[in-house]
PQR file of N, CA, C, O and H, with PARSE charges and radii, in Angstrom:
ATOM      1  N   UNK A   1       0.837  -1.179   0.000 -0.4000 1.5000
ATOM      2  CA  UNK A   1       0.000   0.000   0.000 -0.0000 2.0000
ATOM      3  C   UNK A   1       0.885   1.246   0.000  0.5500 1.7000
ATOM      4  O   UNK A   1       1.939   1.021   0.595 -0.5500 1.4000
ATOM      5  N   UNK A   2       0.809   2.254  -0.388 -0.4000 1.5000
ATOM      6  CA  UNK A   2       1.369   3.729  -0.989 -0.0000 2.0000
ATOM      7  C   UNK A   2       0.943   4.621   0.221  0.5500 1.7000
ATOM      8  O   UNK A   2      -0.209   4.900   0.553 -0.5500 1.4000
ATOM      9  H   UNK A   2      -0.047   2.437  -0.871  0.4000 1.0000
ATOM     10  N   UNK A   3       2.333   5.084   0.923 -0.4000 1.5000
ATOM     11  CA  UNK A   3       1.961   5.585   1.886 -0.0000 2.0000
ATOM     12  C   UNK A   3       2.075   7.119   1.843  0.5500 1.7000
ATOM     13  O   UNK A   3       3.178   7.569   1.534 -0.5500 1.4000
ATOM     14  H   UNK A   3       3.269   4.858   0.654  0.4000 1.0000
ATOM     15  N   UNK A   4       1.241   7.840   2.068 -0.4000 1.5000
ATOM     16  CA  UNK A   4       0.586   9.130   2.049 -0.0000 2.0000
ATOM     17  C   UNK A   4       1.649  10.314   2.454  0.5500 1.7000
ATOM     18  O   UNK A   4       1.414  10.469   3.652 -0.5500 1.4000
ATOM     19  H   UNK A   4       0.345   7.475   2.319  0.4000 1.0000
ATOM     20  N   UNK A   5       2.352  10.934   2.214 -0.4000 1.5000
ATOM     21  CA  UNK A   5       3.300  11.999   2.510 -0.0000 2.0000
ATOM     22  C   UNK A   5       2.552  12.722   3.820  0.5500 1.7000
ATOM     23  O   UNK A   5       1.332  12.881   3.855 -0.5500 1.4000
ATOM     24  H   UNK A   5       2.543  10.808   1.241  0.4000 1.0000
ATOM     25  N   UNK A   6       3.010  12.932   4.364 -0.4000 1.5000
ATOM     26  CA  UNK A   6       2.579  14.453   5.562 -0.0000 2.0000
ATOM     27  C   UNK A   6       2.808  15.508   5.052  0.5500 1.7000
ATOM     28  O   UNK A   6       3.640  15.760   4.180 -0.5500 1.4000
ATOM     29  H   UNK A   6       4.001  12.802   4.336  0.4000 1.0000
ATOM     30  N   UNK A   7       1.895  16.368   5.696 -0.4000 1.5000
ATOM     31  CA  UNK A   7       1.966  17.499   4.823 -0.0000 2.0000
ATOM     32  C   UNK A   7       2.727  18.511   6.401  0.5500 1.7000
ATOM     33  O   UNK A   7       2.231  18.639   7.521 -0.5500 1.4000
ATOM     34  H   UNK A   7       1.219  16.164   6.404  0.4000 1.0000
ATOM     35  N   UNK A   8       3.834  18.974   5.943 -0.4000 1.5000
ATOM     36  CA  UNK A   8       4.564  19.835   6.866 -0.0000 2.0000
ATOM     37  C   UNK A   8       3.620  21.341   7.058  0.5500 1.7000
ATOM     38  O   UNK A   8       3.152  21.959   6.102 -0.5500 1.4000
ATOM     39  H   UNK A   8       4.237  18.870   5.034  0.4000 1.0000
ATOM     40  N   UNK A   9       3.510  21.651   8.154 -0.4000 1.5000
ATOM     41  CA  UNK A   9       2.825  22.755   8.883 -0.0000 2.0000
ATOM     42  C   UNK A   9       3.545  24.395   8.145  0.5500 1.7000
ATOM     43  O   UNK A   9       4.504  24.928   8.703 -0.5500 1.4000
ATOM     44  H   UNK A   9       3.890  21.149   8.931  0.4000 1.0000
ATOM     45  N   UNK A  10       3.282  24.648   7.621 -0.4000 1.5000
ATOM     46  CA  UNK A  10       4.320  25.884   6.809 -0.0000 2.0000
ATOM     47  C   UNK A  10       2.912  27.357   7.113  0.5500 1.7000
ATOM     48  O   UNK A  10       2.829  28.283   6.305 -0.5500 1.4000
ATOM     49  H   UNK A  10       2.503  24.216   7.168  0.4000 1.0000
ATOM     50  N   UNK A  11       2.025  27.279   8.293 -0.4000 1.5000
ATOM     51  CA  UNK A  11       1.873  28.877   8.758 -0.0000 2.0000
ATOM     52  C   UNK A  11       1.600  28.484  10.149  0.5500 1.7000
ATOM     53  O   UNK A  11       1.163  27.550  10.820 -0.5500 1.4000
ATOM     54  H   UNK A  11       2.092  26.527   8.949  0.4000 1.0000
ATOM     55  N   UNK A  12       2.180  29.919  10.260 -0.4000 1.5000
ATOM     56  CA  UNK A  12       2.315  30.319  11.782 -0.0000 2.0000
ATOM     57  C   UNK A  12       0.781  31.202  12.402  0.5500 1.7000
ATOM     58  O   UNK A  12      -0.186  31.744  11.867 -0.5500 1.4000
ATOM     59  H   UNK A  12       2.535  30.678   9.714  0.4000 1.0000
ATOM     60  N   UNK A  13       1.281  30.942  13.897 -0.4000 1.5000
ATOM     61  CA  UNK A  13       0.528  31.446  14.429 -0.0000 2.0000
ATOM     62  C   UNK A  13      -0.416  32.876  13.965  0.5500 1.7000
ATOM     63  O   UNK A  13      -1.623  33.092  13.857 -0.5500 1.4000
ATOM     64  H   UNK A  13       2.067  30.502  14.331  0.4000 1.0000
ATOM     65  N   UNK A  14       0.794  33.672  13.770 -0.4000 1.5000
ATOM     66  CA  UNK A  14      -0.264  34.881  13.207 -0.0000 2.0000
ATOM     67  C   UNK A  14      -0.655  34.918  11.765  0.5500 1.7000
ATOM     68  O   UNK A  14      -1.619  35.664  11.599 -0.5500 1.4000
ATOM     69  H   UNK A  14       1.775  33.497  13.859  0.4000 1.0000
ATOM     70  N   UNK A  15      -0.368  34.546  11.041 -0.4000 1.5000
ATOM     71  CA  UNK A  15      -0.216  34.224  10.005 -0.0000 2.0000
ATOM     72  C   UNK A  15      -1.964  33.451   9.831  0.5500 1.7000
ATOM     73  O   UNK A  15      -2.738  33.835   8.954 -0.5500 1.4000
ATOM     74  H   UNK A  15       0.415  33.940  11.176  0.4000 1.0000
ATOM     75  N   UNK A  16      -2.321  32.344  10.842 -0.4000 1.5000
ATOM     76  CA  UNK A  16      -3.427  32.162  11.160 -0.0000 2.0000
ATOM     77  C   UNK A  16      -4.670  32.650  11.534  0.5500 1.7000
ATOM     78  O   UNK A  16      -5.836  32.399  11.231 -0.5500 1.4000
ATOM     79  H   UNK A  16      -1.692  32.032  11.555  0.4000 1.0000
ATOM     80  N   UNK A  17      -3.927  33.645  12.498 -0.4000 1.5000
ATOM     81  CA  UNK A  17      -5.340  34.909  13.120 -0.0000 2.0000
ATOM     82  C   UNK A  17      -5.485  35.903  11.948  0.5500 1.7000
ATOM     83  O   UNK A  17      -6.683  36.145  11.798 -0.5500 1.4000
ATOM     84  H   UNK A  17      -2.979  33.849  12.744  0.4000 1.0000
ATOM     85  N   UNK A  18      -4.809  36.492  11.166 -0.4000 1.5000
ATOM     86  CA  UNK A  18      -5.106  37.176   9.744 -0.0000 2.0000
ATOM     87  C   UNK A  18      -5.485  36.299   8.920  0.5500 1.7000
ATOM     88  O   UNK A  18      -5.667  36.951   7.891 -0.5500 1.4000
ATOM     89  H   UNK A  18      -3.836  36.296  11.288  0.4000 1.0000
ATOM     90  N   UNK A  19      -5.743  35.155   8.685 -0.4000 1.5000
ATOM     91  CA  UNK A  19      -6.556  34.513   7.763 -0.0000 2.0000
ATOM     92  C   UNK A  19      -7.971  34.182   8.334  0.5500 1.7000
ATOM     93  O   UNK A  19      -8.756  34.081   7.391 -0.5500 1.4000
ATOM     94  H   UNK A  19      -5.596  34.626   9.520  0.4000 1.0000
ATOM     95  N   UNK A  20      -8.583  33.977   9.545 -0.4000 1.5000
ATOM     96  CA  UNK A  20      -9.821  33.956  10.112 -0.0000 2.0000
ATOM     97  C   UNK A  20      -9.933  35.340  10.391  0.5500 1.7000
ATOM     98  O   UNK A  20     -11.038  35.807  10.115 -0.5500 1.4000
ATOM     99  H   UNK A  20      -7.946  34.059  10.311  0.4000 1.0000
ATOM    100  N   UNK A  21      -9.011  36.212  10.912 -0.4000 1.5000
ATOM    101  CA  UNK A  21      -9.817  37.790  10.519 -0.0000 2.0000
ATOM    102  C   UNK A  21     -10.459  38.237   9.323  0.5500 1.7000
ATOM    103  O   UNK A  21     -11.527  38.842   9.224 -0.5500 1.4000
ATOM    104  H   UNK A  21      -8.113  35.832  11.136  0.4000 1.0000
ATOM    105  N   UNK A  22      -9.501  37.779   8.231 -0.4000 1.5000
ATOM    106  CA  UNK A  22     -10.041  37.983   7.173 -0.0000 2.0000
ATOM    107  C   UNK A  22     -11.332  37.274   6.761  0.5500 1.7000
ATOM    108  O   UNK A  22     -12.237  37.827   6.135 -0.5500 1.4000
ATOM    109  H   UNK A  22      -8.634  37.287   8.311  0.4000 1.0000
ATOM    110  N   UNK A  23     -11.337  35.832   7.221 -0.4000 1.5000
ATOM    111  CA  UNK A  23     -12.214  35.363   6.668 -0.0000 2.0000
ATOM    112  C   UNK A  23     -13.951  35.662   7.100  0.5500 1.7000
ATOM    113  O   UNK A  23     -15.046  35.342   6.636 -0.5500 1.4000
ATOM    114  H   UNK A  23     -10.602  35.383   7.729  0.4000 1.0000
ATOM    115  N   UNK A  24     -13.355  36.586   8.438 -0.4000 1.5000
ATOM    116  CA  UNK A  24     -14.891  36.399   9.389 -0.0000 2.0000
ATOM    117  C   UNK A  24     -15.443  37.776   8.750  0.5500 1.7000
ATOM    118  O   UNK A  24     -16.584  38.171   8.985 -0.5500 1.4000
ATOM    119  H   UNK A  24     -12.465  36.846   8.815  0.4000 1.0000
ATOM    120  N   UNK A  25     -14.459  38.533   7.851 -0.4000 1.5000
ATOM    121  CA  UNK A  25     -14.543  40.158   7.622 -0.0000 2.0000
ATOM    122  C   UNK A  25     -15.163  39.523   5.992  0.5500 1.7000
ATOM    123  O   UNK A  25     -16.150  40.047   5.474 -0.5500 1.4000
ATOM    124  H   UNK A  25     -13.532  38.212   7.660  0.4000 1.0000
ATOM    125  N   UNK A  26     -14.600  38.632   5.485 -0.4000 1.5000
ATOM    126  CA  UNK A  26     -15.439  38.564   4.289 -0.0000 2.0000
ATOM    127  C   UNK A  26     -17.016  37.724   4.700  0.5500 1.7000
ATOM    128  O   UNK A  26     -17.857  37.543   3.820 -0.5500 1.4000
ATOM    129  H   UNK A  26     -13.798  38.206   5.906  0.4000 1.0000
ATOM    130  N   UNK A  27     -17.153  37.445   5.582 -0.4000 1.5000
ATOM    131  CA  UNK A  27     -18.598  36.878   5.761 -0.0000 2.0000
ATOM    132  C   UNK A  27     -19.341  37.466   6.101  0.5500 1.7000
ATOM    133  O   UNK A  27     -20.555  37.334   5.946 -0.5500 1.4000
ATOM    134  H   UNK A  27     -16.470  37.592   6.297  0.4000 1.0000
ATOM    135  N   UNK A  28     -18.581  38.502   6.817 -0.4000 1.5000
ATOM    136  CA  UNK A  28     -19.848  39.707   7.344 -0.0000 2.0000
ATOM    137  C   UNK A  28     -20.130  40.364   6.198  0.5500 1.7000
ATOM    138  O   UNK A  28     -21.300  40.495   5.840 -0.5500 1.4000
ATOM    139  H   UNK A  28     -17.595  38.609   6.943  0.4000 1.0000
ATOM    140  N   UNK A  29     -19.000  40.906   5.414 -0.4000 1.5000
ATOM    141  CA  UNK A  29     -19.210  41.636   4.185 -0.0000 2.0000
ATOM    142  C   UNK A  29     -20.278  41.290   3.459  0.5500 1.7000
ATOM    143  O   UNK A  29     -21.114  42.078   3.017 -0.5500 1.4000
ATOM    144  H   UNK A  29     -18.050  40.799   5.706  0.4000 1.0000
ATOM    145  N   UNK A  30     -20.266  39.544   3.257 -0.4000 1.5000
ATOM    146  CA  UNK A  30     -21.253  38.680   2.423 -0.0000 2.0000
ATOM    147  C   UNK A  30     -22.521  38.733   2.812  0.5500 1.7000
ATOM    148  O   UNK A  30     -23.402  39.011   1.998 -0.5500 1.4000
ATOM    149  H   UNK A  30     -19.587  38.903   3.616  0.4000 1.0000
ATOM    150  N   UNK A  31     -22.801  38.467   4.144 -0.4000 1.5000
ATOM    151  CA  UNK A  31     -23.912  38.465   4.749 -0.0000 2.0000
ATOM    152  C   UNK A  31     -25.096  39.548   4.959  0.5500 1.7000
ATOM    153  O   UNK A  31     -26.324  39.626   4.951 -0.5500 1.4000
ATOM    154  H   UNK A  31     -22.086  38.241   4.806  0.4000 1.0000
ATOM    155  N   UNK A  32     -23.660  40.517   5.199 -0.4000 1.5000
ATOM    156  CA  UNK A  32     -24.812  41.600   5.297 -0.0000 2.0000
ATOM    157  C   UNK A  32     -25.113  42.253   3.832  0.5500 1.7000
ATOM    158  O   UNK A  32     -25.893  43.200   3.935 -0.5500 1.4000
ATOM    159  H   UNK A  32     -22.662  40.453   5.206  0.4000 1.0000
ATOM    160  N   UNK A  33     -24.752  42.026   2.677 -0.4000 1.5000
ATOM    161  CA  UNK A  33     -25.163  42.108   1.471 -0.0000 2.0000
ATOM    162  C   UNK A  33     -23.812  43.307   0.956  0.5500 1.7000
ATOM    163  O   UNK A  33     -24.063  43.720  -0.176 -0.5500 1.4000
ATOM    164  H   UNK A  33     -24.118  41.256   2.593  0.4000 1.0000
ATOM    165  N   UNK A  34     -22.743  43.802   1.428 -0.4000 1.5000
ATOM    166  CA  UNK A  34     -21.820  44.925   0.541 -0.0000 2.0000
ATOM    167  C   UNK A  34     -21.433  44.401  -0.242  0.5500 1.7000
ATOM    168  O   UNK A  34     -20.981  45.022  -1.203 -0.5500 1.4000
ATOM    169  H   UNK A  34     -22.540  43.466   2.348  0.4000 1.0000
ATOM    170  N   UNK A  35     -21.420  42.834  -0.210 -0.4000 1.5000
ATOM    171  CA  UNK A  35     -20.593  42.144  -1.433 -0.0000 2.0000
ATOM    172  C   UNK A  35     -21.417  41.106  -1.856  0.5500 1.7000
ATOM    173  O   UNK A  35     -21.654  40.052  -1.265 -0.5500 1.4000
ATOM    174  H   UNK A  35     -21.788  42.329   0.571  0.4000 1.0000
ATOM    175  N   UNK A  36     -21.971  41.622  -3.286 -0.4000 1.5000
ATOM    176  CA  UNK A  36     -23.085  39.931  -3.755 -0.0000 2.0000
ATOM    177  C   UNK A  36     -22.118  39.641  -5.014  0.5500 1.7000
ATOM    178  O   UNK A  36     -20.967  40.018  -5.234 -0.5500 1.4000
ATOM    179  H   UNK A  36     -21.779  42.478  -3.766  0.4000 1.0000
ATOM    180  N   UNK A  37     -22.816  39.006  -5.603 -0.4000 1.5000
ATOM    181  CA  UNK A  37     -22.514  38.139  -6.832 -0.0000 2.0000
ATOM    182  C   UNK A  37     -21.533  37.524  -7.100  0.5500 1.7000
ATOM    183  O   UNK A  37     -21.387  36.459  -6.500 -0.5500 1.4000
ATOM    184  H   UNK A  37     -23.751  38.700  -5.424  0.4000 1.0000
ATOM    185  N   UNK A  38     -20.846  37.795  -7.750 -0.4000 1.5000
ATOM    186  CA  UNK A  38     -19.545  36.740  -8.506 -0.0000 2.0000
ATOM    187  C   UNK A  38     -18.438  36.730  -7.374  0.5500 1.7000
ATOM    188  O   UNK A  38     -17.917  35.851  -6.687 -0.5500 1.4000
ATOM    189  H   UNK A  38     -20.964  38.660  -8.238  0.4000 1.0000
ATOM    190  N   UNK A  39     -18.310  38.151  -7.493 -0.4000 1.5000
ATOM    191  CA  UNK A  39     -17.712  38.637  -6.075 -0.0000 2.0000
ATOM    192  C   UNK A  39     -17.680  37.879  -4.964  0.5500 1.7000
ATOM    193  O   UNK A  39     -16.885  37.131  -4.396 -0.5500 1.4000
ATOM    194  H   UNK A  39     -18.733  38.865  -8.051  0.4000 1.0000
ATOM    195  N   UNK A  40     -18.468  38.173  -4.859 -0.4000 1.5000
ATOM    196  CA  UNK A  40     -19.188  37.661  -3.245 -0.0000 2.0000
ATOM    197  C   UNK A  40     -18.635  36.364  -3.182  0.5500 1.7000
ATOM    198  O   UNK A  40     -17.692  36.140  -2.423 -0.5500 1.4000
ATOM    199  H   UNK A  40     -19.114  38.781  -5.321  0.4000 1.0000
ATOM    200  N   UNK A  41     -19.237  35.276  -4.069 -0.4000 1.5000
ATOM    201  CA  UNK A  41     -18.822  34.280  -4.137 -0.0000 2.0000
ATOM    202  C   UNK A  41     -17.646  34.015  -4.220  0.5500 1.7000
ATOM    203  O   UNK A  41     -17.410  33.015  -3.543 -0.5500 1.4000
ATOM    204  H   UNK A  41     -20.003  35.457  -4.686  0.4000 1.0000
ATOM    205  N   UNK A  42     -16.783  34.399  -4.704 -0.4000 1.5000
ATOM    206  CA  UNK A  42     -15.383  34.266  -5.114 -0.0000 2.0000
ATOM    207  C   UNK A  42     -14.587  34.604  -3.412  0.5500 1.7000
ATOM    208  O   UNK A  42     -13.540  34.053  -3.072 -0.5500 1.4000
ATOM    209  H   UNK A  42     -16.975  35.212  -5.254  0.4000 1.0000
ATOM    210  N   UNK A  43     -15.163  35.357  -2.746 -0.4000 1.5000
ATOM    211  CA  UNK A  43     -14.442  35.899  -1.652 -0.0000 2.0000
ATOM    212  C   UNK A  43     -15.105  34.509  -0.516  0.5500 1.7000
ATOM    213  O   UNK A  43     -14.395  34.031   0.369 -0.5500 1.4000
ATOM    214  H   UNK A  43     -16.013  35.805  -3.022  0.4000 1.0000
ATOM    215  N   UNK A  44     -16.138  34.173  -0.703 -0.4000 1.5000
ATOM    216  CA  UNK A  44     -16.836  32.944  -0.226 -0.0000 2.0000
ATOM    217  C   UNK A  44     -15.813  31.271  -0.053  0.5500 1.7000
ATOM    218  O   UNK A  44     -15.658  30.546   0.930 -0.5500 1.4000
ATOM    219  H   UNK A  44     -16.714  34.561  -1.422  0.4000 1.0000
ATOM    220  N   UNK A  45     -15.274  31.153  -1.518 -0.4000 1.5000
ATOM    221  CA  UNK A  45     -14.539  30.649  -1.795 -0.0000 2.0000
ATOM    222  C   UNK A  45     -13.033  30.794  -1.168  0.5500 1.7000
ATOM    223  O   UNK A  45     -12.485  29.827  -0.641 -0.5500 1.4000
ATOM    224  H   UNK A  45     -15.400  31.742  -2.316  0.4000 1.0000
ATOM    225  N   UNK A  46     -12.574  31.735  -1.239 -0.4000 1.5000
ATOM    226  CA  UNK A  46     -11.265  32.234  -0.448 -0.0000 2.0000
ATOM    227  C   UNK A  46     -11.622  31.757   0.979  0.5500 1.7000
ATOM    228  O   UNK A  46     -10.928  30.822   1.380 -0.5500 1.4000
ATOM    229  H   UNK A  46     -13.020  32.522  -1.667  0.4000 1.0000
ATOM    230  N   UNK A  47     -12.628  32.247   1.872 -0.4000 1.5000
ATOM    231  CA  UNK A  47     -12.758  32.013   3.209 -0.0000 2.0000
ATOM    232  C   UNK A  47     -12.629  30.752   3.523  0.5500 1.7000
ATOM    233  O   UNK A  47     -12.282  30.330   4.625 -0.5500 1.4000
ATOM    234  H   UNK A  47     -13.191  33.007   1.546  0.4000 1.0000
ATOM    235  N   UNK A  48     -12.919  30.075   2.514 -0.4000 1.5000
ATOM    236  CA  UNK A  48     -13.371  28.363   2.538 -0.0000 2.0000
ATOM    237  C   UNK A  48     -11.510  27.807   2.926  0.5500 1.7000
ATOM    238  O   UNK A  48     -11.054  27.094   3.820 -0.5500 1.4000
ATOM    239  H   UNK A  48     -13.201  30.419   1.618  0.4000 1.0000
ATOM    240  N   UNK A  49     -10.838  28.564   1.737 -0.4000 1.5000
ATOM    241  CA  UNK A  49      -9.549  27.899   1.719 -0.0000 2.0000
ATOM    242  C   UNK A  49      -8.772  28.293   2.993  0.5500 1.7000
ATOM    243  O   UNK A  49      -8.087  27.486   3.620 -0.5500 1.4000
ATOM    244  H   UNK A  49     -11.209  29.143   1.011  0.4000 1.0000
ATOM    245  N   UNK A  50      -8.975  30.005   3.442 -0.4000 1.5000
ATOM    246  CA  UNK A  50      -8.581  30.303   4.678 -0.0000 2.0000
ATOM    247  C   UNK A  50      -8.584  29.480   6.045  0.5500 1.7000
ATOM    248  O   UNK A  50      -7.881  29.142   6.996 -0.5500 1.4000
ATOM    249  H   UNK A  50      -9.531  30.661   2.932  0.4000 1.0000
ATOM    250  N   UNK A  51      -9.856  29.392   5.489 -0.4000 1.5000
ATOM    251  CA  UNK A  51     -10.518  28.352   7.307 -0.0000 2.0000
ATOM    252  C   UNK A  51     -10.144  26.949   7.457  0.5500 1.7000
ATOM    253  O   UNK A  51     -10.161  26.272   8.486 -0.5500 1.4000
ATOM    254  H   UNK A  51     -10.428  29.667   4.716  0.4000 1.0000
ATOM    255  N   UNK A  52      -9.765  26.579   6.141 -0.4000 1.5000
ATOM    256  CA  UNK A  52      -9.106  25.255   6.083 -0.0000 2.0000
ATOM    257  C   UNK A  52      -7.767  25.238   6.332  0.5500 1.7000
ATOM    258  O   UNK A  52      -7.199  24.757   7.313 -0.5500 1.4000
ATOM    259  H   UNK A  52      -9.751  27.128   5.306  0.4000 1.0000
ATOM    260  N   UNK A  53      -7.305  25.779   5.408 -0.4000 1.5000
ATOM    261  CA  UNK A  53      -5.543  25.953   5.777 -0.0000 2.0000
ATOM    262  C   UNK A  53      -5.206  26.650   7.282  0.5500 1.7000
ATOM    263  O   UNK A  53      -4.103  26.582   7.824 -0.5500 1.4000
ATOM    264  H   UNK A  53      -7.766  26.170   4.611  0.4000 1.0000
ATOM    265  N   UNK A  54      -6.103  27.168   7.706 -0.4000 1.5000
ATOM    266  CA  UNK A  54      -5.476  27.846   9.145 -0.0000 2.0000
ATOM    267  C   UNK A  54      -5.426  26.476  10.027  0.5500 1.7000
ATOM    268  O   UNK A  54      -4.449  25.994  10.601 -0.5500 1.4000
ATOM    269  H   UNK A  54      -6.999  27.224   7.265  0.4000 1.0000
ATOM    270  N   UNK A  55      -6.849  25.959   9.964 -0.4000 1.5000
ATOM    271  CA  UNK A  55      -6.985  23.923  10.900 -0.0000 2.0000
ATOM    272  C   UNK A  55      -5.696  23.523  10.806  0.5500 1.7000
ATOM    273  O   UNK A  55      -4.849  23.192  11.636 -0.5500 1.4000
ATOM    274  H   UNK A  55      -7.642  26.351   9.497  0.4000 1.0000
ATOM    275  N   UNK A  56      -5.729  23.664   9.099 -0.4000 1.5000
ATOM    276  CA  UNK A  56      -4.799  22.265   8.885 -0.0000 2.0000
ATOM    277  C   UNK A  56      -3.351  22.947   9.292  0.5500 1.7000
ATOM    278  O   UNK A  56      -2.550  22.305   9.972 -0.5500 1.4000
ATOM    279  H   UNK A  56      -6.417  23.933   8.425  0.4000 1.0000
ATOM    280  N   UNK A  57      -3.166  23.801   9.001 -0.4000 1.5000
ATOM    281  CA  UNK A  57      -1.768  24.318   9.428 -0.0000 2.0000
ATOM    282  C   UNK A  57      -0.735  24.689   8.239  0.5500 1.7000
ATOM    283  O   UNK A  57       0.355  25.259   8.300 -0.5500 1.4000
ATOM    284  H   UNK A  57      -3.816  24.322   8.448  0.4000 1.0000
ATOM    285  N   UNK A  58      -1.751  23.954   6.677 -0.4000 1.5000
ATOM    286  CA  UNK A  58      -1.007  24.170   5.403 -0.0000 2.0000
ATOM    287  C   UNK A  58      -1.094  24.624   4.223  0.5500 1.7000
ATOM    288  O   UNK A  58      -1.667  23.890   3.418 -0.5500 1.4000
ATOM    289  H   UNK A  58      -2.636  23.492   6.627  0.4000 1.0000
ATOM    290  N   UNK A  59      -0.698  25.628   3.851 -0.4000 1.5000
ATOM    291  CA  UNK A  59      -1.183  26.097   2.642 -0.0000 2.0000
ATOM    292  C   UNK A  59      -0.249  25.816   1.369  0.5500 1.7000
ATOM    293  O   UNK A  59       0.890  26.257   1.213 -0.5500 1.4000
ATOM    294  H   UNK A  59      -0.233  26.225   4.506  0.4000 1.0000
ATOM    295  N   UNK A  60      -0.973  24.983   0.481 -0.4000 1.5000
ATOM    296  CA  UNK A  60      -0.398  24.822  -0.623 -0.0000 2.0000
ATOM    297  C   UNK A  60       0.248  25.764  -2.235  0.5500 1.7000
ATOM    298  O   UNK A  60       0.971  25.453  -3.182 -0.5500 1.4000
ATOM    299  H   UNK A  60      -1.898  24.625   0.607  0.4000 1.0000
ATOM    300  N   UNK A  61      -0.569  27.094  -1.782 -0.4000 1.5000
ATOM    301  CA  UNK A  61       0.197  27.976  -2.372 -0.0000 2.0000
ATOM    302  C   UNK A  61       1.547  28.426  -1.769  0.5500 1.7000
ATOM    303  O   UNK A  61       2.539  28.722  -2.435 -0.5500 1.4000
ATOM    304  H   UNK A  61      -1.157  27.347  -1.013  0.4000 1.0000
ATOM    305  N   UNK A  62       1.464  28.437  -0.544 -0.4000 1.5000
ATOM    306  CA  UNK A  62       3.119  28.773   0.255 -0.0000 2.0000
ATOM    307  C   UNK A  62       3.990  27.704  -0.393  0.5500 1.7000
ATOM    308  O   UNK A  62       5.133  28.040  -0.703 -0.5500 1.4000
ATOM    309  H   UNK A  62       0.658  28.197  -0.003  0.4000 1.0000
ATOM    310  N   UNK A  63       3.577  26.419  -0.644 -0.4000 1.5000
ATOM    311  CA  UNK A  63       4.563  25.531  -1.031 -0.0000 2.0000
ATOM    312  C   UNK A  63       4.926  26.001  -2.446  0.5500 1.7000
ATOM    313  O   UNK A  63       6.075  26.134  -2.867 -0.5500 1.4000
ATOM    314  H   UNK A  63       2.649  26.147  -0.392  0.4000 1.0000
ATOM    315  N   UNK A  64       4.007  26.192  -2.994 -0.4000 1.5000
ATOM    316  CA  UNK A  64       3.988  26.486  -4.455 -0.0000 2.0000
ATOM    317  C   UNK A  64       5.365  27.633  -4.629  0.5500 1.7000
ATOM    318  O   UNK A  64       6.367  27.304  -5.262 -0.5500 1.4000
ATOM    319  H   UNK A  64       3.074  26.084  -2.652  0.4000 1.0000
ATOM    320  N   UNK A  65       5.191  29.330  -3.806 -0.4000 1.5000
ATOM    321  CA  UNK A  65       6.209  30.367  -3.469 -0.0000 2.0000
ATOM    322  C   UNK A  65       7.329  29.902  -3.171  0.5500 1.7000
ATOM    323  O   UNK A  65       8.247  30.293  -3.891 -0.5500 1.4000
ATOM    324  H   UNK A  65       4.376  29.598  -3.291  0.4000 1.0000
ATOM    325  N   UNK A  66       7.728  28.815  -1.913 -0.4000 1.5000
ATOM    326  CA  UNK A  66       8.543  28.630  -1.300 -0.0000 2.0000
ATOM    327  C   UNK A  66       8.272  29.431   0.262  0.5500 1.7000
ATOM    328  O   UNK A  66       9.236  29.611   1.006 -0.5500 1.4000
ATOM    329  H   UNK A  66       6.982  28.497  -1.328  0.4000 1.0000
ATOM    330  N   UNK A  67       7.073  29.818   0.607 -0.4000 1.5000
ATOM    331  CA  UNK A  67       6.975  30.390   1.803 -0.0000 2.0000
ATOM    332  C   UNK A  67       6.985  29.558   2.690  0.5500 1.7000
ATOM    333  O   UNK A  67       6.840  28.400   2.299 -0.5500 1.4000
ATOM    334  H   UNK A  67       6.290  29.672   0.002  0.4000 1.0000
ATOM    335  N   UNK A  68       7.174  29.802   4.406 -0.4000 1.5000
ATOM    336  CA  UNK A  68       7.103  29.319   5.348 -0.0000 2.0000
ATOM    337  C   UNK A  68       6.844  30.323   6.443  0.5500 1.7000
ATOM    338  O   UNK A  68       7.683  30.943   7.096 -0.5500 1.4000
ATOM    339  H   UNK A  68       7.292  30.743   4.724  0.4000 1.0000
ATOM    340  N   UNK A  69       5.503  30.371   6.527 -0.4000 1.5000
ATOM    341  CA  UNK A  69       5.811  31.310   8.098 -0.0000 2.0000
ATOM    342  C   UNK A  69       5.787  30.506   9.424  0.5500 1.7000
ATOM    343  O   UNK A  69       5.806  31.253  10.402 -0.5500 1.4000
ATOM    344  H   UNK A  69       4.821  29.867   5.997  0.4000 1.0000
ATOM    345  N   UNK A  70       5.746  29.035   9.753 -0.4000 1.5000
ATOM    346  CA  UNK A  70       5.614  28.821  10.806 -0.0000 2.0000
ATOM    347  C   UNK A  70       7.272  28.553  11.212  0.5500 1.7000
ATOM    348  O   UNK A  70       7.848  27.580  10.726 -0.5500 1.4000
ATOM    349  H   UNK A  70       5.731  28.428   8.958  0.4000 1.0000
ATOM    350  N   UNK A  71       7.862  29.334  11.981 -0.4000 1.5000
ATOM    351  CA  UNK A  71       8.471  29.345  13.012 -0.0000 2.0000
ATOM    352  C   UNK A  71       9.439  27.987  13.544  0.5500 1.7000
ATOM    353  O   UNK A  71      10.629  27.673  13.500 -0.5500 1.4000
ATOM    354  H   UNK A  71       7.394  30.125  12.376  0.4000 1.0000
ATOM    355  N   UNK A  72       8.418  27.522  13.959 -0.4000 1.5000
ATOM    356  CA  UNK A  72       8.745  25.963  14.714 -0.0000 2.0000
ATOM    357  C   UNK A  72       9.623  25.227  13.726  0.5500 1.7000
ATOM    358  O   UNK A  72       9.783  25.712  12.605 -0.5500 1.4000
ATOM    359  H   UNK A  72       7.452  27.777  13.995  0.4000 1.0000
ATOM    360  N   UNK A  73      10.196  24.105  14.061 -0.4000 1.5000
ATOM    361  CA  UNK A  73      10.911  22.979  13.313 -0.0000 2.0000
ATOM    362  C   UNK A  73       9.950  21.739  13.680  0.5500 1.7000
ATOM    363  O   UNK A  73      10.202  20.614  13.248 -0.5500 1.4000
ATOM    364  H   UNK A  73      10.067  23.711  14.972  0.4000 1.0000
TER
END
């Protein structure tokens, strides 16, 4: 059986709280209607990837850059 790579933790702590700031700032935006349509959605979409990658600890565009903000080893 083919065993699954780990995916190394590459954001940091703050790095985390600005991606759920952001993301809670585009939902309000959404919600309360300043941002509809394509837009809207599209920023909908972003939050999705935010709120995931902050859990998981990994963002696959940083790999893509070569970024790393988490700190730790």
């Amino acid at each position: 059986m083919e065993q699954v790579s780990q995916m190394k933790k590459n954001i940091g702590n703050a790095d985390k709280t600005i991606r759920v700031l952001l993301a809670l700032t585009f939902i309000y935006l959404y919600a309360y209607e300043y941002i509809t349509g394509t837009l809207g959605l599209i920023l909908m979409l972003v939050t999705l990837f935010f709120n995931i990658s902050s859990i998981v600890g990994h963002c696959p565009l940083y790999v893509a850059l070569g970024i790393n903000t988490n700190k730790k080893k």
